[in-house]
C-alpha positions in Angstrom: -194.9 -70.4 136.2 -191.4 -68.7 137.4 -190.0 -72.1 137.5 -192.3 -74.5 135.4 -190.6 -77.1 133.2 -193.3 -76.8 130.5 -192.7 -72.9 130.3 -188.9 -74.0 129.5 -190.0 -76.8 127.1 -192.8 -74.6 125.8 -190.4 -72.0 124.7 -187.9 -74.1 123.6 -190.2 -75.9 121.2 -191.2 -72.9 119.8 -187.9 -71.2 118.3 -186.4 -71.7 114.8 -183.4 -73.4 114.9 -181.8 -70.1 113.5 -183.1 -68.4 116.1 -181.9 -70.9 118.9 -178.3 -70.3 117.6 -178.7 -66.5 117.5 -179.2 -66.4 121.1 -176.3 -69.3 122.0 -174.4 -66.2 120.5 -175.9 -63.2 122.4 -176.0 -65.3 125.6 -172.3 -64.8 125.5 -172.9 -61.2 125.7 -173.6 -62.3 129.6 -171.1 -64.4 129.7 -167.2 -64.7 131.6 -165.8 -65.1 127.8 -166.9 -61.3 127.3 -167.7 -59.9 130.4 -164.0 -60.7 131.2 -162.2 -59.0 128.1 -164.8 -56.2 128.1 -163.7 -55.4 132.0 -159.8 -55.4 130.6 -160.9 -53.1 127.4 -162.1 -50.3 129.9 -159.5 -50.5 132.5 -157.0 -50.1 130.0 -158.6 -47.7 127.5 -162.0 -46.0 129.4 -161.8 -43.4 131.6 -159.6 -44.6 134.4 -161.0 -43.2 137.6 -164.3 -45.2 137.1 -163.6 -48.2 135.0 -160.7 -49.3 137.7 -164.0 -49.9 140.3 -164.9 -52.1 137.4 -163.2 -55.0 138.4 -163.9 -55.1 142.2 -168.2 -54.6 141.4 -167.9 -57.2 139.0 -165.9 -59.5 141.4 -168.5 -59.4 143.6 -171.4 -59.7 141.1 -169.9 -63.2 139.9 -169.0 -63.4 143.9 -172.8 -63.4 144.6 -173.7 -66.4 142.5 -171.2 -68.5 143.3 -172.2 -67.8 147.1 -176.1 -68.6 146.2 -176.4 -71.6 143.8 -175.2 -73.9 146.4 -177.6 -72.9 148.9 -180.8 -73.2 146.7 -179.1 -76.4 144.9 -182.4 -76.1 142.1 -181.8 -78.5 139.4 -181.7 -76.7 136.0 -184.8 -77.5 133.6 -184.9 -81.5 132.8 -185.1 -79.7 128.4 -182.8 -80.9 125.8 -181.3 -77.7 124.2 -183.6 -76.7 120.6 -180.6 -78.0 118.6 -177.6 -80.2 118.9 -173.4 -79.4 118.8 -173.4 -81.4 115.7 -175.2 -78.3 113.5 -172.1 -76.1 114.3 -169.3 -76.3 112.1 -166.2 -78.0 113.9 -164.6 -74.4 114.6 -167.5 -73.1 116.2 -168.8 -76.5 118.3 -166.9 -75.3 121.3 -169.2 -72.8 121.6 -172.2 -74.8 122.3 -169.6 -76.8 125.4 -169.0 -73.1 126.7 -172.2 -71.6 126.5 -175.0 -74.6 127.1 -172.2 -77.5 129.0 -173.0 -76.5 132.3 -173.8 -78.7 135.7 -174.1 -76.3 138.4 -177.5 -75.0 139.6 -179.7 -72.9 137.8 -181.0 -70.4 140.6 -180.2 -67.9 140.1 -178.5 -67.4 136.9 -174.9 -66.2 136.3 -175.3 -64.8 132.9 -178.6 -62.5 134.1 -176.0 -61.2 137.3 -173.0 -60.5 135.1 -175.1 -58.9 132.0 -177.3 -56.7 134.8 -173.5 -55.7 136.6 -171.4 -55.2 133.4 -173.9 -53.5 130.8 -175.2 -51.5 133.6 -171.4 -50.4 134.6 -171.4 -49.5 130.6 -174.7 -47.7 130.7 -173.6 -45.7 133.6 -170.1 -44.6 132.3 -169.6 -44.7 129.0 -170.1 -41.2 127.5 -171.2 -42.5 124.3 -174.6 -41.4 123.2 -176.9 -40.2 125.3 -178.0 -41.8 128.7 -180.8 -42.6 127.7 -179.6 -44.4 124.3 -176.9 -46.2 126.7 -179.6 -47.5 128.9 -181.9 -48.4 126.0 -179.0 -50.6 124.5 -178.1 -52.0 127.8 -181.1 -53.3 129.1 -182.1 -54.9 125.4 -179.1 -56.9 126.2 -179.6 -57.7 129.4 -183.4 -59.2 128.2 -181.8 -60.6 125.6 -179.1 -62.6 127.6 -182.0 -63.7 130.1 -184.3 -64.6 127.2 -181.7 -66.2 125.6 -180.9 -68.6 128.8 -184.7 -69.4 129.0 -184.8 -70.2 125.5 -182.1 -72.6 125.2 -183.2 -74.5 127.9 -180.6 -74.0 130.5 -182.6 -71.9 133.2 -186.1 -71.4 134.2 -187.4 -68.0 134.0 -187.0 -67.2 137.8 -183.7 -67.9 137.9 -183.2 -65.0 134.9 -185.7 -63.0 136.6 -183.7 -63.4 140.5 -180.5 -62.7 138.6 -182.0 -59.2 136.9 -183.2 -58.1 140.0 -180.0 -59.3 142.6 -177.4 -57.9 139.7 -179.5 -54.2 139.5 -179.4 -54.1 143.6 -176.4 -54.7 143.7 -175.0 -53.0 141.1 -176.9 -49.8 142.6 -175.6 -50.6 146.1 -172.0 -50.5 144.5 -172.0 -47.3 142.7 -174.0 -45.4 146.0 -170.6 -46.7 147.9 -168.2 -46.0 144.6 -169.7 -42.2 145.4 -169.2 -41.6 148.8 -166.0 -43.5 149.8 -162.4 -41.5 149.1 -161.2 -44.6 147.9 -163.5 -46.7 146.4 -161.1 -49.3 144.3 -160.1 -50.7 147.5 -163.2 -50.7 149.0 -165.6 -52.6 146.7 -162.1 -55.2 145.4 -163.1 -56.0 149.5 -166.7 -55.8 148.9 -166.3 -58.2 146.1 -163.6 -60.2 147.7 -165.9 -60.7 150.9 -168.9 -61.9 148.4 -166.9 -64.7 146.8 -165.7 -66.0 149.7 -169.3 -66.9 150.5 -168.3 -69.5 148.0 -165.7 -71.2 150.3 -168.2 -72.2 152.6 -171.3 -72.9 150.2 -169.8 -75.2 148.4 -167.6 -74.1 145.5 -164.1 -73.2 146.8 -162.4 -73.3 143.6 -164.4 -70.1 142.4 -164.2 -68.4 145.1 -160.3 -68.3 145.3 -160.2 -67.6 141.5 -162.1 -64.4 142.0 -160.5 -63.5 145.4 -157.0 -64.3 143.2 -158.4 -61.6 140.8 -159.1 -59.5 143.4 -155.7 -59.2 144.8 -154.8 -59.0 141.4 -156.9 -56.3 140.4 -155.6 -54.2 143.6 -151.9 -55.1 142.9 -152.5 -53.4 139.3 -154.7 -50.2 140.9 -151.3 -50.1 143.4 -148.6 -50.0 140.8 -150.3 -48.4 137.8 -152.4 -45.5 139.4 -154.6 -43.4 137.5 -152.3 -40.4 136.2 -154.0 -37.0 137.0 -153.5 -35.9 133.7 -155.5 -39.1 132.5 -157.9 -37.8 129.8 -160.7 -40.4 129.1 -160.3 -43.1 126.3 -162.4 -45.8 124.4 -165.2 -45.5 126.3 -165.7 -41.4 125.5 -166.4 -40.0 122.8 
């Protein structure tokens, strides 16, 4: 069942058209295209002495997939998507390229890792609400972005379910080492670093220097533009 092509097709079959294009949206809540700007939002504006350990757990998070798909190599689910890029209007066709054009393999899925990493990172330390509102909001979109995956025809639900589970383990192995390292930027932009480079000998180099580049970037900005003790926390409070 975890990786049957008629649960895919089944499921597929079975959405609105309406629907289908609701979650092409919220699947870009798991997606580099937020994940990415989200991560620059809270370095700038959040509270400063957690959100710049943002960057090197979420390195590592997109560091782990990139590591994995080659190894397991599983096709993604032989389903044509519930509607076509032709029902978009022409400004908003690219997103159907960006969030549905993809070749790599499906296990285990990207989008479930990232949404698990960065909503959970959000869930832990945005002050907003209460914890438990924060986590109640976080993992709706976390089963969203996996539903939405499933739905559109793109991954098989193993491969949503393996991401959940490998983005909460690791994202809980992160923030155990975030609390009892002195300097914990460093150490998990080399945690993350070491995890895409995984990449370079599975079978997609390219990725894995991008996010080693962002690494080094990462740590060149955590050098040069320090968190200032009189920092008071910012967009993510409130």
């Amino acid at each position: 069942m975890l990786f049957d092509g008629t649960v895919v097709d089944g499921l597929t079959n079975a959405i609105p058209v309406w629907l289908a294009v609701a979650l092409l949206i919220i699947s870009f809540l798991g997606s580099v295209y937020v994940v990415i700007p989200g991560l620059l939002w809270a370095s700038l504006f959040g509270d400063r002495r957690r959100t710049m350990t943002w960057s090197g757990i979420v390195i590592g998070g997109y560091g782990i997939f990139v590591t994995l798909k080659p190894l397991f190599s599983v096709p993604r689910p032989a389903t044509n998507p519930p509607f076509g890029p032709d029902l978009l209007p022409a400004g908003l066709s690219i997103l159907y390229d960006l969030g549905l054009g993809f070749t790599s393999s499906s296990f285990p899925s990207g989008h479930a890792i990232a949404a698990t990493v960065f909503w959970g990172l959000v869930a832990v330390d945005s002050t907003r609400g209460s914890r438990r509102q924060r986590v109640a909001v976080c993992v709706a979109i976390i089963v969203l972005v996996a539903l939405s995956r499933v739905a559109l025809g793109v991954h098989y639900p193993g491969d949503v379910l393996a991401g959940i589970v490998l983005g909460g383990l690791y994202l809980a192995g992160t923030l155990a080492i975030r609390a009892r390292v002195s300097r914990p930027v460093p150490v998990l932009l080399g945690l993350g670093s070491v995890l895409a480079l995984g990449g370079v000998f599975t079978g997609r180099p390219d990725d894995a220097l991008i996010l080693c580049g962002a690494a080094v970037a990462a740590g060149l900005v955590a050098r040069y533009y320090p968190v200032s003790r009189k920092h008071s926390p910012g967009a993510l409070s409130s």
